[in-house]
C-alpha positions as CSV (number, residue, x, y, z in Angstrom):
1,X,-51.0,-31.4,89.1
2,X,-53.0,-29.9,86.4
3,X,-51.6,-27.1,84.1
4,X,-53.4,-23.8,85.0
5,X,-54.4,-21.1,82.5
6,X,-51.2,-19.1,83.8
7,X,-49.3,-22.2,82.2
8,X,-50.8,-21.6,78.1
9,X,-50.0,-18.0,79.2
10,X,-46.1,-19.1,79.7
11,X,-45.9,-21.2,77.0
12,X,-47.0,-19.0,74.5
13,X,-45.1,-16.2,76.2
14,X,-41.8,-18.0,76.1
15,X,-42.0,-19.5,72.1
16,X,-41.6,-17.5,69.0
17,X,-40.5,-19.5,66.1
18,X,-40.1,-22.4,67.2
19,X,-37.0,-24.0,65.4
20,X,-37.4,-27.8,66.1
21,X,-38.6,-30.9,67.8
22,X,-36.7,-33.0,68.1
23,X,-37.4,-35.8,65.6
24,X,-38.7,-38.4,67.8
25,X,-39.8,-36.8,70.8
26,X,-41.1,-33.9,69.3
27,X,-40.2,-30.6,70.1
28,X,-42.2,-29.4,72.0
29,X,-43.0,-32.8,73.0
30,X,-39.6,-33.3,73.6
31,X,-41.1,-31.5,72.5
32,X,-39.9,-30.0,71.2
33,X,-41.8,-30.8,74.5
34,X,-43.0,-33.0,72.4
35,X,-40.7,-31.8,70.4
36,X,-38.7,-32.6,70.6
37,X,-38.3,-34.5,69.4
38,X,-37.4,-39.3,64.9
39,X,-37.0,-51.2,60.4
40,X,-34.1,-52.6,60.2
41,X,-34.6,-54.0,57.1
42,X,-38.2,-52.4,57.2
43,X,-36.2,-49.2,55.7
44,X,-36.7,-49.7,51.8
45,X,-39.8,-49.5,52.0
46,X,-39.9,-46.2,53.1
47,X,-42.0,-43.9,50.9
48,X,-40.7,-42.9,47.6
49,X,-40.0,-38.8,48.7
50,X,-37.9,-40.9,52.2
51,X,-36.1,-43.1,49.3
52,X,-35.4,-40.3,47.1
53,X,-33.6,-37.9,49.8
54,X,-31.7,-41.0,51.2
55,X,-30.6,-42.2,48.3
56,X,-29.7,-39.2,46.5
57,X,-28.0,-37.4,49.3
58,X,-27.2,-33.5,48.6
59,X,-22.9,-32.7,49.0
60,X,-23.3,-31.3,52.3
61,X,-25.4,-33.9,53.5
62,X,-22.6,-36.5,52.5
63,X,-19.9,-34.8,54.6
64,X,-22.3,-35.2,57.6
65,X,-20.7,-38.4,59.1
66,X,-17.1,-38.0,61.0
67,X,-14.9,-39.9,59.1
68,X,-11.9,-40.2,62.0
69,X,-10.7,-38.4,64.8
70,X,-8.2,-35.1,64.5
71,X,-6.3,-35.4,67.4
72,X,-8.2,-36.2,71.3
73,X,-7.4,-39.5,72.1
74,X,-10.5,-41.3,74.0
75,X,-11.0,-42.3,77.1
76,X,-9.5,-39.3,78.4
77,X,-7.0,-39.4,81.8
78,X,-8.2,-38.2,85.0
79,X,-10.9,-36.3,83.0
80,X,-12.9,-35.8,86.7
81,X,-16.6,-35.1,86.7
82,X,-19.1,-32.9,84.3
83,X,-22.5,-32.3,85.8
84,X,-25.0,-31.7,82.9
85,X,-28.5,-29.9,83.0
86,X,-31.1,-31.5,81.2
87,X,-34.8,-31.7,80.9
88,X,-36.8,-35.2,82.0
89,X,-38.0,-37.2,79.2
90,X,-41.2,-40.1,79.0
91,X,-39.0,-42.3,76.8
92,X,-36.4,-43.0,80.0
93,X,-37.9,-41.2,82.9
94,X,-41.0,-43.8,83.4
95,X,-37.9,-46.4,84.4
96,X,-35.6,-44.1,85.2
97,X,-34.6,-41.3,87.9
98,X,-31.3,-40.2,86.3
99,X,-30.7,-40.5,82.2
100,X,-27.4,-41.2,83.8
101,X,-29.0,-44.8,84.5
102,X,-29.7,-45.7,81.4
103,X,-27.0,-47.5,79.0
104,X,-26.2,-45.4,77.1
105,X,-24.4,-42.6,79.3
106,X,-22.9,-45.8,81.0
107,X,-21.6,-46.3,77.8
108,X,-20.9,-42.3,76.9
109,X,-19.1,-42.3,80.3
110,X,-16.6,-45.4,79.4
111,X,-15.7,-44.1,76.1
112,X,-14.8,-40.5,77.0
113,X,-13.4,-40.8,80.5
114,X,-15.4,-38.1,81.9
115,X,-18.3,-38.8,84.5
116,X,-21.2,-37.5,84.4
117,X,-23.8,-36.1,87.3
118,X,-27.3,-35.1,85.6
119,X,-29.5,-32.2,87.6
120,X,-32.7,-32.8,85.3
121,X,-35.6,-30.8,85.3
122,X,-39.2,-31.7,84.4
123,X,-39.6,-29.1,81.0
124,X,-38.8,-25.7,79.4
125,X,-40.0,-23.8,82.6
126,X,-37.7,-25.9,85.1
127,X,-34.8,-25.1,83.3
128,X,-35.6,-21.5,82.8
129,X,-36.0,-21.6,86.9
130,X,-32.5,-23.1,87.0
131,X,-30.9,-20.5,85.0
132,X,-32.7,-17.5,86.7
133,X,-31.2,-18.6,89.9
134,X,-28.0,-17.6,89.1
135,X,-26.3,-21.7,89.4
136,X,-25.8,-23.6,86.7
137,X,-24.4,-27.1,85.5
138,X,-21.2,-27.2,83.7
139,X,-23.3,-28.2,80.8
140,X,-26.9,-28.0,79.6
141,X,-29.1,-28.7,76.8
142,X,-31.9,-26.5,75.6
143,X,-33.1,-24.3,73.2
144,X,-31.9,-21.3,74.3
145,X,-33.1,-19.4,70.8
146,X,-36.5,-20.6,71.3
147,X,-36.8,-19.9,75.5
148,X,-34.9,-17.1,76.4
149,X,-35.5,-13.5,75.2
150,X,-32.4,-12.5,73.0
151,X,-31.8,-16.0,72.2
152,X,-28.0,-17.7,72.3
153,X,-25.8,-13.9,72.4
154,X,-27.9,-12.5,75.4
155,X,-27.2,-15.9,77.3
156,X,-23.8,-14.9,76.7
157,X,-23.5,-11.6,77.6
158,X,-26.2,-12.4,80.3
159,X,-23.2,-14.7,81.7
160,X,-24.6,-17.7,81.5
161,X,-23.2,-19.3,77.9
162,X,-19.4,-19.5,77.6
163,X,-18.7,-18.2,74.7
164,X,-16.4,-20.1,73.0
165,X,-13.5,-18.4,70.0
166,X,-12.6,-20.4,67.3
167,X,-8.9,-20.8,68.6
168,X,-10.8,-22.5,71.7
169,X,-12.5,-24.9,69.7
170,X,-9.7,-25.6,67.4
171,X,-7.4,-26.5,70.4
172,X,-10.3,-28.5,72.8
173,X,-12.6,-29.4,69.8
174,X,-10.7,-30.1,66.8
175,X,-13.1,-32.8,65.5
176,X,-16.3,-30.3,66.0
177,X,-14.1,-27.5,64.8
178,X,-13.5,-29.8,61.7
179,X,-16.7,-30.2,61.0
180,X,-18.0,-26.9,61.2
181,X,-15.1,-26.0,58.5
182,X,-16.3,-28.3,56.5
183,X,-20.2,-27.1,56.7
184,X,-19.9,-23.1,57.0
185,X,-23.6,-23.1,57.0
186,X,-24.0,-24.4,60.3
187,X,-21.2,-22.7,61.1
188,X,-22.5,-19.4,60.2
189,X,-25.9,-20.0,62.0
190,X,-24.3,-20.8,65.7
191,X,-21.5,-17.5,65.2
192,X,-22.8,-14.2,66.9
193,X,-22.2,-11.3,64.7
194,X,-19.0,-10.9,67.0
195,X,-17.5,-14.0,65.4
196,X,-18.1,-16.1,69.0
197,X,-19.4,-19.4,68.9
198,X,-22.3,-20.4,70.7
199,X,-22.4,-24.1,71.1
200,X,-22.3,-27.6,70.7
201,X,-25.0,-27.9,67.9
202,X,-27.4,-30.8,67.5
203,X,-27.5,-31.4,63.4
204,X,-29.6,-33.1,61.5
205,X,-27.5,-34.6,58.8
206,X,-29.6,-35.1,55.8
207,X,-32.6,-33.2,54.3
208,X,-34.9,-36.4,55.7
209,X,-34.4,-35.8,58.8
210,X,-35.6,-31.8,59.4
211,X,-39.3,-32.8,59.0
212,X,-40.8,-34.8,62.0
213,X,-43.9,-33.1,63.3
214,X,-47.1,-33.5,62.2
215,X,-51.1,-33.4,62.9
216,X,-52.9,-36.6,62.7
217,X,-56.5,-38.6,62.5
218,X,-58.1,-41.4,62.9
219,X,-58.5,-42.0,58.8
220,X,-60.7,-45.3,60.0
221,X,-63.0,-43.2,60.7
222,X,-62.2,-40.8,57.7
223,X,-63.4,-44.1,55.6
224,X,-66.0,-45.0,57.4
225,X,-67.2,-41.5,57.0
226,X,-66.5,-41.6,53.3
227,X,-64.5,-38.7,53.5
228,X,-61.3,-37.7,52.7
229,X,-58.4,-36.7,54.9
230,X,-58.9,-33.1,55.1
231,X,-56.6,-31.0,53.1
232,X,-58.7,-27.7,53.3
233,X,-59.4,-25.7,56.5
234,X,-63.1,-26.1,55.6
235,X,-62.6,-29.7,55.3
236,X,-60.9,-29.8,58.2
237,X,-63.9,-28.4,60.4
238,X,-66.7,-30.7,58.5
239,X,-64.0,-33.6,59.2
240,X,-64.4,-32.3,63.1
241,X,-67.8,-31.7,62.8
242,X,-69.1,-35.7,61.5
243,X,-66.6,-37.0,64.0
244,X,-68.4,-35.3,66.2
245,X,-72.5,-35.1,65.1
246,X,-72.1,-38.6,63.3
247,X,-69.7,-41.0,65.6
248,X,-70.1,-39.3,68.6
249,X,-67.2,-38.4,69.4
250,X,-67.1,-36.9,72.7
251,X,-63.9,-34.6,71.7
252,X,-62.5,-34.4,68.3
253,X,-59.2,-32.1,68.4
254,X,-57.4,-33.1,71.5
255,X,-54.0,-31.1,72.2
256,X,-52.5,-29.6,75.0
257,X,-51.7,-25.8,75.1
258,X,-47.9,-26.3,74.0
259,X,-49.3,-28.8,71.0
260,X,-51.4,-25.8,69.8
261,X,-48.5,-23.6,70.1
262,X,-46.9,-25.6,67.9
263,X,-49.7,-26.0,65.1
264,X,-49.8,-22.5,65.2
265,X,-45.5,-21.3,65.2
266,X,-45.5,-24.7,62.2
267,X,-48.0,-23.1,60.3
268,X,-50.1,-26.1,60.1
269,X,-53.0,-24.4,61.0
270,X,-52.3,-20.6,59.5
271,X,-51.8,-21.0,56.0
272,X,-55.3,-21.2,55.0
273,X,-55.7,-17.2,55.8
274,X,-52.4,-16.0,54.5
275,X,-50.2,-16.2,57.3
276,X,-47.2,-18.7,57.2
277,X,-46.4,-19.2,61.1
278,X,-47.8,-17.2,64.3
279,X,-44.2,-16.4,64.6
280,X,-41.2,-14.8,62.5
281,X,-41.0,-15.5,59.1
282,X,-39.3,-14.1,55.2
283,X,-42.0,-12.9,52.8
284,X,-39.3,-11.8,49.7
285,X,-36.5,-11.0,52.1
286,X,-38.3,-9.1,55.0
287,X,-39.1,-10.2,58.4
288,X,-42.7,-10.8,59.0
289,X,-44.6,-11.8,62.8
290,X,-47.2,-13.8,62.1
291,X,-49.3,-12.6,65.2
292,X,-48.8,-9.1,64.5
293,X,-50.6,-9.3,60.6
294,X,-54.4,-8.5,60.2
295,X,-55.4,-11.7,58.5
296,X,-53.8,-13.4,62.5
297,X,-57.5,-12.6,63.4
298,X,-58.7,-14.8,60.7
299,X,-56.9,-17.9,62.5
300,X,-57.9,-16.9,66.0
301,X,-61.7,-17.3,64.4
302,X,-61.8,-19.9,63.4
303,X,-59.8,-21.6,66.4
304,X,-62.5,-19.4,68.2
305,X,-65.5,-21.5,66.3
306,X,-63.6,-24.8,66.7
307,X,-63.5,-23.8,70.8
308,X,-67.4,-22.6,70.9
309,X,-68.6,-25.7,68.9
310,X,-66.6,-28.1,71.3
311,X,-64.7,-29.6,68.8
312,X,-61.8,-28.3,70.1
313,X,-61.1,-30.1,74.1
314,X,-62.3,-27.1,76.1
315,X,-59.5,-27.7,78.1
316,X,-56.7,-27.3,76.0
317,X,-55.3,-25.0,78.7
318,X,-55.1,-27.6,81.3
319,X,-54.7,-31.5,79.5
320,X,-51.7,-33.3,80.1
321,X,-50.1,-35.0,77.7
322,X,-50.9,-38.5,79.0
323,X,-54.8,-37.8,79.2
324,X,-54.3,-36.4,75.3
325,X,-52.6,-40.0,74.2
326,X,-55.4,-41.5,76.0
327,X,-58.1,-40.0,74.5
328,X,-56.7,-40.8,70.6
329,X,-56.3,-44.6,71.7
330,X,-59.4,-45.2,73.3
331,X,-61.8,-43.1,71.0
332,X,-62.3,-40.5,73.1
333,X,-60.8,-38.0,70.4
334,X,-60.0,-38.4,66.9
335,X,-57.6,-35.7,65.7
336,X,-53.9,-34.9,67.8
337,X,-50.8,-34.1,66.9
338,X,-46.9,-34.9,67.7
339,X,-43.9,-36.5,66.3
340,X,-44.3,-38.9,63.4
341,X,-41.8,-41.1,65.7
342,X,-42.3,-41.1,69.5
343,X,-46.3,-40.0,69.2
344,X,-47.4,-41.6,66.1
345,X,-45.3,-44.8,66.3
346,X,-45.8,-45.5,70.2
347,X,-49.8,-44.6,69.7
348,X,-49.9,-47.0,66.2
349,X,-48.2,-49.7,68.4
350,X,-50.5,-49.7,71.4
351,X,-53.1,-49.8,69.8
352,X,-51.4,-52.5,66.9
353,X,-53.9,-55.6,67.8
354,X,-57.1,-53.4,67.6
355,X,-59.3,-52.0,64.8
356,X,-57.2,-48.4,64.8
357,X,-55.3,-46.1,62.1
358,X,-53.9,-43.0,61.5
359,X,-52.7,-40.7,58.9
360,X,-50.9,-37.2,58.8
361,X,-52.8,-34.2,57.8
362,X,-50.9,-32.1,56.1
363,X,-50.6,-28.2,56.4
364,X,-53.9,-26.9,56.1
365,X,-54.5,-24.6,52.8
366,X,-57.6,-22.3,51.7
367,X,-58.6,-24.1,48.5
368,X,-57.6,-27.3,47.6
369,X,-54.6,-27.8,44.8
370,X,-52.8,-25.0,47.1
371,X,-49.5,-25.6,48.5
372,X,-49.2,-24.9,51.9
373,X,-46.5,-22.1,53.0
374,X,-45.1,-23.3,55.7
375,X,-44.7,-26.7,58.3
376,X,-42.4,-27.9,60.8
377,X,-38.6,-27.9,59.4
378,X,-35.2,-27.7,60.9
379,X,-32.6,-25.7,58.7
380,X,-30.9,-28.6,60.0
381,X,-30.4,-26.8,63.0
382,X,-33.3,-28.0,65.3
383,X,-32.4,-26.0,68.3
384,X,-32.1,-28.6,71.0
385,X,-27.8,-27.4,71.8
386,X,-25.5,-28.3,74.2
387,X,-23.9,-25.2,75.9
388,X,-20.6,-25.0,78.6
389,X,-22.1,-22.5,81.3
390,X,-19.6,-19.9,82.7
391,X,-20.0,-21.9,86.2
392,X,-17.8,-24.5,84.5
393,X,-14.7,-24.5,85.8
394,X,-12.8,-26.2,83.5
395,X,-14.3,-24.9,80.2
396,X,-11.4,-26.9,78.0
397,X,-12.3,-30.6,79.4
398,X,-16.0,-29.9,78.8
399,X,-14.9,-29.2,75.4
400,X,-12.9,-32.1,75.2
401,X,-16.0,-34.6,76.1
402,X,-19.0,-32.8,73.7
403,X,-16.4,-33.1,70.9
404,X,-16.4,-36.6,71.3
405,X,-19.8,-36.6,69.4
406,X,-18.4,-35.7,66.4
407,X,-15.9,-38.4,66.1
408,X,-16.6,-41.2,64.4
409,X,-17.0,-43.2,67.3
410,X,-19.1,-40.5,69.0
411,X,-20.9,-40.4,65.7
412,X,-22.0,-44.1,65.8
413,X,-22.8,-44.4,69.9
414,X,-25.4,-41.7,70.2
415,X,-27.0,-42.3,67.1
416,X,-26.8,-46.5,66.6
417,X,-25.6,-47.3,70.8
418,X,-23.0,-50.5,71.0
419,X,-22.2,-52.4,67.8
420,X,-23.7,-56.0,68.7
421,X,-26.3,-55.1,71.3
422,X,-28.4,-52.3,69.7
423,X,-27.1,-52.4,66.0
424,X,-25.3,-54.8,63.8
425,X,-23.5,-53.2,60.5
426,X,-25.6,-55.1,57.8
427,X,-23.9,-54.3,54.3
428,X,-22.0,-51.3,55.4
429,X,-25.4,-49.8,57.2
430,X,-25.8,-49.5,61.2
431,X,-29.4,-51.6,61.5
432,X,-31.1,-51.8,64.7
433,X,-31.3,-55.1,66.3
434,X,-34.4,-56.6,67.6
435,X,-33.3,-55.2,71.0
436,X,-34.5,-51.4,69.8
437,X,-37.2,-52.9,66.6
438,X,-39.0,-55.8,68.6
439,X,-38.3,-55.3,71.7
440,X,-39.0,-58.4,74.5
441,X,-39.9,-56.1,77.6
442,X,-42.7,-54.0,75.5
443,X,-40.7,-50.8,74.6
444,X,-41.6,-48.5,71.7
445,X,-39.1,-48.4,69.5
446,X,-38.2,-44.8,71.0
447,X,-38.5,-46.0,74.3
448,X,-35.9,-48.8,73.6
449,X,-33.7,-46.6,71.5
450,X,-33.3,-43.6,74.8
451,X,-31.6,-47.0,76.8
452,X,-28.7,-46.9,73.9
453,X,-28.4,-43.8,71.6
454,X,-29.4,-40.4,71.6
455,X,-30.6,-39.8,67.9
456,X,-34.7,-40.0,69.0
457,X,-33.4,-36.7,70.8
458,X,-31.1,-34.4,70.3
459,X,-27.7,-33.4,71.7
460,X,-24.1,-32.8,70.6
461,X,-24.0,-34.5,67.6
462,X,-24.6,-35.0,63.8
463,X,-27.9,-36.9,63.4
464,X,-27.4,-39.9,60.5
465,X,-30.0,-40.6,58.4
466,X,-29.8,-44.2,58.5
467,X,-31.6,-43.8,62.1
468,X,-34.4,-42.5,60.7
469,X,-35.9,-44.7,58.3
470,X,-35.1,-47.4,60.2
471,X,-37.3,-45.6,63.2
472,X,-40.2,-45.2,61.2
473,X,-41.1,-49.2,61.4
474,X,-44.8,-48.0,60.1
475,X,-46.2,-46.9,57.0
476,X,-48.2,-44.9,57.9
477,X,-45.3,-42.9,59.4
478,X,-43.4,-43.3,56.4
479,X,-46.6,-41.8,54.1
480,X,-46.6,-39.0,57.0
481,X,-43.1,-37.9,56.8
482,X,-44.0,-37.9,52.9
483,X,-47.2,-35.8,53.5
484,X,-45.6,-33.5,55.8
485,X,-42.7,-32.1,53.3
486,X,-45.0,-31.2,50.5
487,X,-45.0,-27.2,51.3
488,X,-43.0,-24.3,50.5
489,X,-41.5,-24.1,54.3
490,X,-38.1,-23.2,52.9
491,X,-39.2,-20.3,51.0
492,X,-40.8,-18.8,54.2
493,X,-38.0,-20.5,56.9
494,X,-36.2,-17.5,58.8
495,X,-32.6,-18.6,59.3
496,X,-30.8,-19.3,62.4
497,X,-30.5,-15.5,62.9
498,X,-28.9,-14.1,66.3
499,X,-29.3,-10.9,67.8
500,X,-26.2,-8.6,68.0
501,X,-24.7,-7.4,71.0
502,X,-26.1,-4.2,71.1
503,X,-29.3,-4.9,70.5
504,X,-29.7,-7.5,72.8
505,X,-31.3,-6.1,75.9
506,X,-33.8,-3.6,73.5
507,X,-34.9,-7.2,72.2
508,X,-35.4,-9.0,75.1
509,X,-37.0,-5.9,76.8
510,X,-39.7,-5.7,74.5
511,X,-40.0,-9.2,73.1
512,X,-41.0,-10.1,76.8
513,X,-43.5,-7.2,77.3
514,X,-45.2,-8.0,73.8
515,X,-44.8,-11.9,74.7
516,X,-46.7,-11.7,77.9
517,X,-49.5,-9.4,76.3
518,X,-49.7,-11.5,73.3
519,X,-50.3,-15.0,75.0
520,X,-52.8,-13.4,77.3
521,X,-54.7,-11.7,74.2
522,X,-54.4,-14.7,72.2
523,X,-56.0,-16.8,74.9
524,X,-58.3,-14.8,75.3
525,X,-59.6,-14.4,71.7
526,X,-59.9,-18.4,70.9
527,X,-61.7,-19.3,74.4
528,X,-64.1,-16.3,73.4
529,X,-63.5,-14.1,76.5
530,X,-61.9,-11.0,74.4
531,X,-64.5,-9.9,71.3
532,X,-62.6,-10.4,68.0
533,X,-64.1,-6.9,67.1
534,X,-60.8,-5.6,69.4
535,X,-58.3,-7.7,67.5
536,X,-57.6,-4.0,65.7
537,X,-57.0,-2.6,69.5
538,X,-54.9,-5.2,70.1
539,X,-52.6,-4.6,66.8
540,X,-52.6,-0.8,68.1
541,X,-51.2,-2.4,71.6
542,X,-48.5,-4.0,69.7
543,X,-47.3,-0.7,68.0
544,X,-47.3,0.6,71.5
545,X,-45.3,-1.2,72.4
546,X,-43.0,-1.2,70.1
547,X,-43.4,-4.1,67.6
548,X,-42.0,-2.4,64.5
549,X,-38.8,-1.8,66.5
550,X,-38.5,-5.7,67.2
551,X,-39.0,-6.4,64.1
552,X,-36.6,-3.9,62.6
553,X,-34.0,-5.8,65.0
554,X,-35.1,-9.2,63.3
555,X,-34.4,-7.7,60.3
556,X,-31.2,-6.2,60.9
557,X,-30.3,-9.7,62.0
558,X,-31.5,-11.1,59.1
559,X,-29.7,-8.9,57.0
560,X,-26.5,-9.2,58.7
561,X,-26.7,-13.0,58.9
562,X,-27.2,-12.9,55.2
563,X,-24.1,-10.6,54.2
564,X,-22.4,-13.0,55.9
C-alpha cells in the first residue's frame, strides 16, 4: 500500500536529530530506515582518509575489541526463552519470515543457550504501535532517542525500559560493564542524569565506521554532461536541471519522504544557507533547532523550486523505497540517496554488467572552497540499542545473553559469523569468504552478510572496523565514505544528551505539539501549498508554543551532560 501524505507528516513528526543509520542499511533505511544502516583482500585499497583511520587507530578506538570473557560461562544452562522485538529488514526479510531463520541467530542461539522468539515489525511506526499498546517483548531494538518524545529516560519512567544500575550490570553483564569502564564516553552518553543505565549500546568501534550515509549521482552522466559533481547548492540545481532539460530525465532527485528527512536532519542539504541540520545542533556551546532559525526558510525555497520545477519526484510523499532503487537503475532518475553499503553497493552491483556509475555528493556548501558544517556521523553511538522491557520477567538472564556480545566470542559472531564458513582469519584479520564477497546464489554483499553477522546493522555489540572496509568491495564506495567525512560535523554534533527526570514529560509534551505542527508546515511549504511569505507566522507559532522552553531543556541537558 502506498505511503499517504499523513505518513511524511509522521515521519517528520517523529525524527529530530537523527543520531544514526546504521552503516549498511542506512538509518533511516535501516534506515536508519535506510538507516540504518556498512573485499576481503579488496580492503587496502580503500581510499587514503579509510587507510589512514584504520591504520592509525585513536587509543579508545583500540580498546574497542573484547579481549576475553570476565566471568559468564557460555552456553548458559536452562537459560529458557527471550522473545525480542525487532523491526523487518530487506537484507533477510525477502527470504525470510523470522530473522530467527536465518544463520546467524541459529548460531547466536547455540552459543548463548538462550532461545530466541522474534515479534518483528515492518518500521519505526510498527514498533511505536507495539509499545503504545502497553505489551512488550523482553527485548527490543530501536532508537528510542530518535522515536519517542523524551528519548531513552521517559521510556523509563514511562515503564517501558528497565533501567538497569551499575551493580546490575556488574553482576549480569560483567563483560559489557567492563567495557563501558574502560570507554566512560560511551558510558557517559547511555547514563541518565540519575546515574541509571539505559541499554545495551550498539558501538561503532573506530572513527571509520560513524560515517555511512550519503547522497549520490549518476556521475556518467555528470561526464557526459561535462560537468562536475556538484559541490555548490547552485551546482547542484543546474546538475538537476541538464539531467533533466538535456538527457531527459523524466525525474532527477528521487527520495522517499524519510530519505529527505534524512538529507535535511544530516545537513547535507542545509549548510548552504547557514543552517547545520533541521534538527538540534552546538553553535559555540548553545543548543540550536535548525527548523526553528530564519535562514530554515532559505532551505524550504529552494526544496520549494526543486518541487515546482519537477526535479524533485512530485511524489516524494508517497514512493516506496523499491520504486526509488528502480528509478536510479533503470534511468528513470539520476540523483538518490542511502547508505554507501546496502544502497550504493547493492545498486553498483545490479547494475555491474551495464554502462552505469555513481559517486557521492558531498554536503552541499554556498560557495565553493567552503567546508560544509555538518553530515551524517555517529559519536559512535548510532542509536540503533537493545533495551530489556519491564515485561521481562527475568531481567538478569536477559542480561546475561546481550552481554554475550561483548565477549570476544560475541565480538567475532555478530560482526565476522562462523570462522570457516563466513570468514577465515587471514594474517591475524577476520576476512570474509566468498560465501559473503562473491556470493553463488546472487546476494549483495549485505544481503549475504544479514545470513551470518550483524555488523551491516546494528545491535548489542562493538562494531570492528575490519568489517567495514572489507564491505565496501567498490571504489566508488570507498571514494564516498572519503567524500562524505570532509566537513566540520563534529564541531556542530550535539552529544548523546538525555533528558532528566523532571523534565521529561514538559519535553515530550511540547516536542510532540511542535513535532506535529512542524512536519505539517514544512510539508506544506516545499509542495507549495503554505506561501513562504508566512514562514515568519510560523516561527511566531513556534514561540507559542513554547520552543524556547524546549530548547532551554536541550540546553540544560547539554550542560549537564557536559559537567559530567
Amino acid at each position: 500500500m502506498k505511503r499517504q501524505t499523513t505518513k511524511w507528516i509522521a515521519l517528520l513528526t517523529v525524527c529530530t536529530m537523527l543520531t544514526g543509520l546504521l552503516t549498511g542499511c542506512g538509518t533511516v533505511e535501516p534506515d536508519k530506515t535506510d538507516t540504518n544502516a556498512e573485499q576481503s583482500s579488496e580492503q587496502n585499497t580503500a581510499s587514503e582518509g579509510a587507510k589512514s583511520n584504520a591504520e592509525e587507530p585513536n587509543a579508545e578506538a583500540e580498546s574497542q575489541t573484547p579481549e576475553e570473557t570476565t566471568g559468564i560461562v557460555y552456553p548458559l544452562e536452562g537459560a529458557g526463552t527471550l522473545t525480542w522485538g525487532m523491526q523487518r529488514n530487506a537484507n533477510w526479510s525477502e527470504r525470510h519470515d523470522s530473522w530467527a531463520d536465518t544463520h546467524f541467530v541459529q548460531e547466536l542461539q547455540k552459543n548463548t543457550g538462550i532461545t530466541i522468539t522474534m515479534e518483528h515489525v515492518d518500521n519505526a511506526d510498527g514498533m511505536k504501535l507495539l509499545l503504545a499498546g502497553g505489551k512488550y517483548p523482553d527485548l527490543i531494538t530501536f532508537n528510542l532517542n530518535v522515536y519517542y518524545s523524551g528519548k531513552e529516560p521517559k521510556a523509563i519512567a514511562d515503564n517501558i525500559v528497565y533501567g538497569m544500575e551499575p551493580e546490575f550490570l556488574q553482576e549480569n553483564a560483567p563483560d559489557y560493564w567492563a567495557y563501558l569502564e574502560e570507554n566512560p564516553s560511551i558510558k557517559k552518553a547511555i547514563t541518565t542524569p540519575e546515574g541509571l543505565i539505559t541499554c545495551f549500546a550498539m558501538v561503532r568501534g573506530d572513527e571509520i565506521l560513524k560515517s555511512s550515509y550519503t547522497m549520490f549521482i549518476r556521475d556518467d552522466w555528470c561526464e557526459q554532461l561535462e560537468l562536475p559533481i556538484p559541490e555548490t547548492a547552485d551546482e547542484y540545481y543546474e546538475t538537476l536541471k541538464a539531467f533533466k532539460e538535456e538527457l531527459n530525465v523524466e525525474i532527477p532527485l528521487c527520495v522517499t519522504a524519510n530519505a529527505l528527512i534524512n538529507l535535511l536532519d544530516y545537513g547535507i542539504l542545509t549548510s548552504p544557507f547557514g543552517i547545520a541540520s533541521r534538527g538540534a545542533y552546538v553553535e559555540d556551546g548553545k543548543v540550536k533547532l535548525g527548523y526553528a532559525q530564519e535562514g530554515y526558510k532559505d532551505v524550504l525555497a529552494w526544496l520549494n523550486k526543486l518541487y515546482e520545477e519537477k526535479l524533485l519526484d512530485p511524489n516524494f510523499t508517497t514512493i516506496e523505497q523499491n520504486i526509488v532503487d528502480s528509478n536510479i537503475l533503470t534511468g528513470v532518475s539520476g540523483v538518490s540517496s542511502g547508505s554507501i553499503g546496502s544502497k550504493m553497493g547493492v545498486l553498483l552491483k545490479t547494475n555491474a554488467e551495464q554502462d552505469f556509475s555513481l559517486a557521492a555528493v558531498p554536503s552541499l556548501v554556498a560557495n565553493k572552497g567552503d567546508t560544509a558544517m555538518f553530515a551524517h556521523y555517529d559519536n559512535g553511538l548510532p542509536g540503533t540499542n537493545t533495551y530489556i522491557t519491564t515485561d521481562c520477567k527475568d531481567p538478569a538472564a536477559a542480561a546475561h545473553f546481550l552481554n554475550y556480545g561483548y565477549t570476544q566470542e560475541g565480538h567475532m559472531l555478530y560482526n565476522f559469523g562462523t570462522e570457516g564458513l563466513s570468514y577465515e582469519m587471514v594474517d591475524g584479520i577476520p576476512t570474509y569468504t566468498d560465501l559473503i564477497m562473491k556470493n553463488e546464489e546472487g546476494l549483495s554483499v549485505s544481503q549475504a552478510m544479514s545470513e551470518y553477522e550483524l555488523a551491516w546493522w546494528g545491535g548489542p555489540f562493538v562494531q570492528d572496523r575490519n568489517y567495514i572496509l572489507q564491505y565496501y568491495e567498490w571504489e566508488a564506495q570507498r571514494e564516498a565514505l572519503d567524500t562524505i567525512t570532509k566537513t566540520d560535523v563534529a564541531k556542530y554534533k550535539l552529544p548523546n544528551t538525555l533528558i532528566s527526570e523532571e523534565n521529561q514529560d514538559e519535553y515530550a509534551n511540547i516536542s510532540s505539539e511542535i513535532n506535529t505542527y512542524r512536519a505539517e508546515m514544512e510539508l506544506k511549504f516545499i509542495r507549495g501549498e503554505e506561501s513562504l511569505d508566512n514562514f515568519d507566522q510560523y516561527l511566531e507559532n513556534l514561540k507559542n508554543m513554547n520552543i524556547d522552553r524546549l530548547i532551554e531543556i536541550e540546553q540544560e541537558a547539554l550542560d549537564e551532560f557536559n559537567s559530567r
